[in-house]
N, C-alpha and C positions, 0 to 999 in steps of 0.2 A: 682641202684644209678647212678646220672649223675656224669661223669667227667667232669669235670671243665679245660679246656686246652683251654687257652689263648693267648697263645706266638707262637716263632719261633720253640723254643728248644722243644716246645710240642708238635708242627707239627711235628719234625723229629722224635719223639718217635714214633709216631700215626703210624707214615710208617714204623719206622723198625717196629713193635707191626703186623700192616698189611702184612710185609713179611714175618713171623712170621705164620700168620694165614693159606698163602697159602702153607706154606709150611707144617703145620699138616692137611691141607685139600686139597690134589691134587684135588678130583675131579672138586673144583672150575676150574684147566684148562680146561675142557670139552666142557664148554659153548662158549670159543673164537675157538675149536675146529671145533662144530658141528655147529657153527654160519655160518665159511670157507665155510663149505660143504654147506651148507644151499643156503648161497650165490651166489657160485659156481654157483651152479645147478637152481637159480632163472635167474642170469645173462646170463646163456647159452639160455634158454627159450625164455627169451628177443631179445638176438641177432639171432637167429633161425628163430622164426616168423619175428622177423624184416626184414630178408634175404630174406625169402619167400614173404613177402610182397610185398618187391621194387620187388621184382623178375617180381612179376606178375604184380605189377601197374607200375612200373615203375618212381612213382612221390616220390620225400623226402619228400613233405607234409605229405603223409601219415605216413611216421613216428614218425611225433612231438607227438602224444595220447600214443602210444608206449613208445616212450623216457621218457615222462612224468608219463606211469603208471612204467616203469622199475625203472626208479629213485625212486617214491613214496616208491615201493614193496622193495629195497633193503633197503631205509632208515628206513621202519616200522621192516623189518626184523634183521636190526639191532638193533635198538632199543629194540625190544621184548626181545632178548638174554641178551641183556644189565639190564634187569629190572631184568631178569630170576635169572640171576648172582649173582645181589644186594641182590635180596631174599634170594640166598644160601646163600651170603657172612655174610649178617646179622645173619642166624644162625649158622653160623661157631662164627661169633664173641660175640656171646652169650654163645657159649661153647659148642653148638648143633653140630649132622652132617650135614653137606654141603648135600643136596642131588638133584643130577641133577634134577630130576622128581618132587620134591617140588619146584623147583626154575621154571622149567617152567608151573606150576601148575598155581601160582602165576602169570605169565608173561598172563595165558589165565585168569586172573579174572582182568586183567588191560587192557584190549585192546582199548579201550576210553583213556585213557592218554595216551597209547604208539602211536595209530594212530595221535591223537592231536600233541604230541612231533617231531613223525614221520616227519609230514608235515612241523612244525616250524623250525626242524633242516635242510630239505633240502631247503626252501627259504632261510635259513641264509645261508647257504653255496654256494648259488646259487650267493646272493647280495655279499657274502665276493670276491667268485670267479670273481665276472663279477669288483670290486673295485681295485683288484688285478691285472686286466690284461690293467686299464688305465695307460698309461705313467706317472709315478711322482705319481702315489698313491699306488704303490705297499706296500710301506712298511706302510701306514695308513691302508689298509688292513688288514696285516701281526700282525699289533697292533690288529685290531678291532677283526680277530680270536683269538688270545689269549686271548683279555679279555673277548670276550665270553665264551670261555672254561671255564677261571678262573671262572667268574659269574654262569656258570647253573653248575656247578659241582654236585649241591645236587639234582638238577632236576628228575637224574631217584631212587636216593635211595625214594625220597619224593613220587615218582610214585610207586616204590616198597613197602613201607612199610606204608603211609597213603592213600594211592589210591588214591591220588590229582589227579586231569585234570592238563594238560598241561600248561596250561594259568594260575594257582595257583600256580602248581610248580614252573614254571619258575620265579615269582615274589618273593613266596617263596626263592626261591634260590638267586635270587639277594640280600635279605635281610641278608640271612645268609651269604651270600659271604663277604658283607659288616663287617657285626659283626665279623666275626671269618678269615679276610683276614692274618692276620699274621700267625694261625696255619696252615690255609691251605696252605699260599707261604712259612712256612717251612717245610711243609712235599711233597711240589712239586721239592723243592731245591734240596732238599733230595733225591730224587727220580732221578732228572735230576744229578745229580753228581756222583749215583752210575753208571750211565748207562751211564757216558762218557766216559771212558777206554774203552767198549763193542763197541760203536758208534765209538768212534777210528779205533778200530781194524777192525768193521767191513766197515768204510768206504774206508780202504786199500784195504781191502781184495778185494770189488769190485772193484776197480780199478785196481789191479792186474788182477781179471778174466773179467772183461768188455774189458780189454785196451791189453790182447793178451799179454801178459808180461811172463806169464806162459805156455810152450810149450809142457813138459809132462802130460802123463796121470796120474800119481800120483798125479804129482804138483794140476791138476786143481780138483782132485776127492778131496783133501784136502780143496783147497777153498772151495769149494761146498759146502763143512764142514760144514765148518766156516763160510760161508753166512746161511745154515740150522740154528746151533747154533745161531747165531744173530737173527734170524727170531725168532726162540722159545724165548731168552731173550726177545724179543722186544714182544710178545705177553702176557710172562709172567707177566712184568710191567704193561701192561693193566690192569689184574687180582688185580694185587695188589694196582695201583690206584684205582679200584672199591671197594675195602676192604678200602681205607684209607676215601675214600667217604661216604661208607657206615656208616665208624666208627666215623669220624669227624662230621655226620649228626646225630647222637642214640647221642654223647656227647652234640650236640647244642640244641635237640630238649625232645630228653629221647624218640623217638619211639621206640620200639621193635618190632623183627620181627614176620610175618605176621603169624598167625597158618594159616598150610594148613590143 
């Protein structure tokens, strides 16, 4: 049966109902875990061959194919996990288990839409970037990435669970953004208000440990903490955006998740 959630106050449910989800299914954190790693160990490779390269040519020419497949391979690599996620998330929200190995099951039977996404998500970041850094349009910018975000929200669940290409999804997605904008900006509201005390705290905190403020060794193995913990809140919010994506896209559309 579809849900029917129209409003603000129905967004904010959708996300507490989503924090909710992640919390009877940890292993949905695994995927922003191994993604890290993933990353990690893609972007070393990059900067490695890239080192050897100028080493021996000597020219930055020869970098720009590097730069561009580095960037490519992280953004596809992001995106996969991203899809992977969705998959779990959808069967956690169906009432199933989350399972990591299902969910990147799934991410390998989409690879046509996540490469496609891949590529559109890093030219947009590229045009958002380069609008961003002229004088007096910073904050046209600063706009135009938020409303992209708002806009393709449903992008990768539409990727995860009807195997749309990229270029459907994303139109897709603009459509539903449009239809269902009030529950999705109250369950973003919702989401950015729990996490302002957190973003408080931990914007202190670095400034305390950036800014040399703290002189002992307790003092700063404390911060450290406390920068760790924000790190984990701020990954776990990911998680649970992608739950509220997942959920708010099964209530607009009635997809169900994908049998592996």
């Amino acid at each position: 049966m579809i849900r029917l959630a129209m409003g603000v106050l129905d967004g904010a449910k959708i996300m507490r109902d989503s924090v909710a989800v992640v919390r009877r299914n940890a292993a949905l954190l695994w995927f922003p875990a191994i993604s890290t790693v993933c990353l990690a160990l893609t972007a070393g490779f990059w900067v490695l061959w890239g080192a050897s390269l100028y080493e021996t040519n000597g020219r930055p020419l020869v970098l720009v194919p590097l730069v561009i497949g580095g960037l490519y391979s992280l953004s596809f690599l992001g995106v996969f996990f991203s899809v992977a996620l969705a998959a779990a998330a959808a069967e956690a929200v169906a009432g199933g288990d989350a399972s990591v190995g299902d969910g990147i099951d799934v991410a390998f039977d989409r690879l046509g839409g996540i490469a496609g996404w891949a590529a559109i998500s890093i030219l947009i970041a590229l045009l958002i970037g380069f609008v961003k850094s002229i004088k007096g349009l910073r904050l046209v910018g600063t706009l135009g990435e938020v409303g992209w975000s708002f806009a393709t929200i449903f992008v990768v669940p539409l990727i995860a669970l009807d195997d749309e290409d990229a270029a459907s999804a994303t139109r897709r997605s603009f459509q539903l953004a449009r239809e269902n904008w009030k529950t999705e900006s109250g369950g973003l509201v919702a989401l950015r208000a729990a996490l302002l005390v957190p973003g408080v705290i931990l914007a202190v905190d670095w400034s305390l440990l950036s800014g040399g403020h703290v002189q002992s060794a307790p003092g700063k193995a404390l911060l450290v903490l406390v920068l760790l913990c924000g790190i984990a809140v701020g990954v776990a919010a990911g998680v649970v955006r992608q739950v509220f994506a997942v959920t708010l896209c099964h209530d607009a559309t009635g997809l169900e998740p994908t049998a592996v």
